[in-house]
N, C-alpha and C positions, 0 to 999 in steps of 0.2 A: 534422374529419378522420375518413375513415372507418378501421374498427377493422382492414382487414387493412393499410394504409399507417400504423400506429400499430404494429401488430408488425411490418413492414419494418423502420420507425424501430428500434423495441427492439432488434433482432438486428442490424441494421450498427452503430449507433454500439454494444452493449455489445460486437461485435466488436471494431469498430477502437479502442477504448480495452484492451478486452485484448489487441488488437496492439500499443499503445503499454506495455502496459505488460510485454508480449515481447522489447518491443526496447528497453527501459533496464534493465529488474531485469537481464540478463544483465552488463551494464559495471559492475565491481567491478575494486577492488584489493584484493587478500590483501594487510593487515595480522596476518594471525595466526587462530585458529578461525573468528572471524565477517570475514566483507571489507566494505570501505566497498561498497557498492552502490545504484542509483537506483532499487531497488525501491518505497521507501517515500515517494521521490517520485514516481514515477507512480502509488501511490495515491490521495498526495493532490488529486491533478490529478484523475482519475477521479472522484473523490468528486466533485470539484466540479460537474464537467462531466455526471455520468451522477445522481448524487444518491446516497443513501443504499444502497438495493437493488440497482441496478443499476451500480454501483461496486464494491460489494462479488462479486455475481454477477460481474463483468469477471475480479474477482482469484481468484475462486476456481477461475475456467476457466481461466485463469493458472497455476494452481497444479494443475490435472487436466492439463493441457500438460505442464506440468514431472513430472510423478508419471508420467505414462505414458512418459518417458525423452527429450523433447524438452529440446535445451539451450538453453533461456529463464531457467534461476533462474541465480543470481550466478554468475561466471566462465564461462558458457557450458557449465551441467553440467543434468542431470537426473535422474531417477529416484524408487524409492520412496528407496533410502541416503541418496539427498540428504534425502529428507522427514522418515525419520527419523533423520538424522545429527545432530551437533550443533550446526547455527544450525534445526532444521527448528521450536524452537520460535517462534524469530521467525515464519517463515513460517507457522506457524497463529496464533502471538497477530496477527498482520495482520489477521486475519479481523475479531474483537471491534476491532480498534482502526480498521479502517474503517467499523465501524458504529457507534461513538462518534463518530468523525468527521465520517460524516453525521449523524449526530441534532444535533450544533450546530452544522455547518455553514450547516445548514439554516433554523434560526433567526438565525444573526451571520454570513454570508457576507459578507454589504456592509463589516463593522468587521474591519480587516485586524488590530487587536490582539486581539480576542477570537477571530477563526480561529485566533491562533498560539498564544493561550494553548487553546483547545479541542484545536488536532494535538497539540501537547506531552501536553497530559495525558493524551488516548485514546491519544499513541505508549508513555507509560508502560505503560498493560497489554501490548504487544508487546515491549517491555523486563524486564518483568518474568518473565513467561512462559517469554521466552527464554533469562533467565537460568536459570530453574530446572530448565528441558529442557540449557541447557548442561550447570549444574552438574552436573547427574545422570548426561548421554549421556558427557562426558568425564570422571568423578569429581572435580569440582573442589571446592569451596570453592566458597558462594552468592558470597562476597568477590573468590573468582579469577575465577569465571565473568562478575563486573560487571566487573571491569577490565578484561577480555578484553572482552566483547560488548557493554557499554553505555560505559561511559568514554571510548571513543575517539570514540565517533561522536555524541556529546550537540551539540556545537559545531555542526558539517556537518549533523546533524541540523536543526537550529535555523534552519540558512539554507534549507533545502529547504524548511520551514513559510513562514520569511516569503517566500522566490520564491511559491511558493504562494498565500499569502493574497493576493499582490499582483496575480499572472496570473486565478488562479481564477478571480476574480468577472467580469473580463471575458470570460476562454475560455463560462464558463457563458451568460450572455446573449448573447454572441453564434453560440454553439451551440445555445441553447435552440429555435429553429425547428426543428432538426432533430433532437433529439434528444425531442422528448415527453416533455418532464420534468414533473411534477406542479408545481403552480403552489405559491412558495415563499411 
């Protein structure tokens, strides 16, 4: 392939994976400070389909989308408030935790139980994070901020890994012609 149809490739699909993932992280339901939302599943589709860098890159144009006042992030809101408000640390722990994603997606893509166990544990630093930007942005309790922002959503979480791990590996290869992915 020559090198400027390889940065065509690069720039449509990490567009349209951060258009895909414009058009899910917005559908939430407010259950309370943090909303269930498909943010964190259209990460991990991205990861899979775009790899490590360029998944990451999707979400973080994702997130320059949402910071310049575009209503892409959860409930169809944006801004810097929302960035720094309080779920905005999820929306940065995202970052580390889709680059933990790819680094062992990378290597266990094919083993649908080691995808779910590698999203779980890289979603932990995005839960963690967030709790603590919670607890802080809303003066909670590290205690109240987990019940609020991670407790609810551990379960649904959980199913979005394994939909995940189970689409993934074949969205990836069968995208991989077009998207100039680095050979896994």
């Amino acid at each position: 392939m020559t090198t400027s149809k390889n940065n065509t490739q690069f720039i449509t699909t990490t567009a349209l994976m951060t258009a895909l993932i414009c058009i899910l992280g917005p559908i939430s339901i407010p259950i309370g400070p943090v909303p269930i939302s498909l943010q964190n599943f259209a990460i991990y589709i991205t990861i899979y389909v775009l790899g490590t860098k360029r998944g990451t890159i999707a979400y973080m144009l994702y997130l320059i989308l949402g910071l310049c006042g575009l209503p892409v992030l959860a409930g169809y809101t944006g801004g810097v408030a929302k960035i720094v408000g309080p779920t905005g640390g999820y929306l940065i722990g995202f970052i580390p935790m889709a680059i933990l994603i790819g680094f062992f997606i990378k290597k266990c893509y094919r083993n649908v139980l080691l995808s779910i166990v590698a999203m779980e544990a890289s979603t932990w630093v995005a839960y963690i994070l967030g709790t603590l930007w919670l607890s802080f942005s809303a003066h909670m309790s590290f205690g109240a901020a987990f019940a609020a922002g991670v407790a609810p959503f551990i379960v649904l979480d959980l199913v979005k890994m394994i939909i995940s791990a189970i689409i993934g590996p074949t969205l990836r290869d069968r995208l991989r012609p077009f998207t100039a992915l680095e050979a896994i």
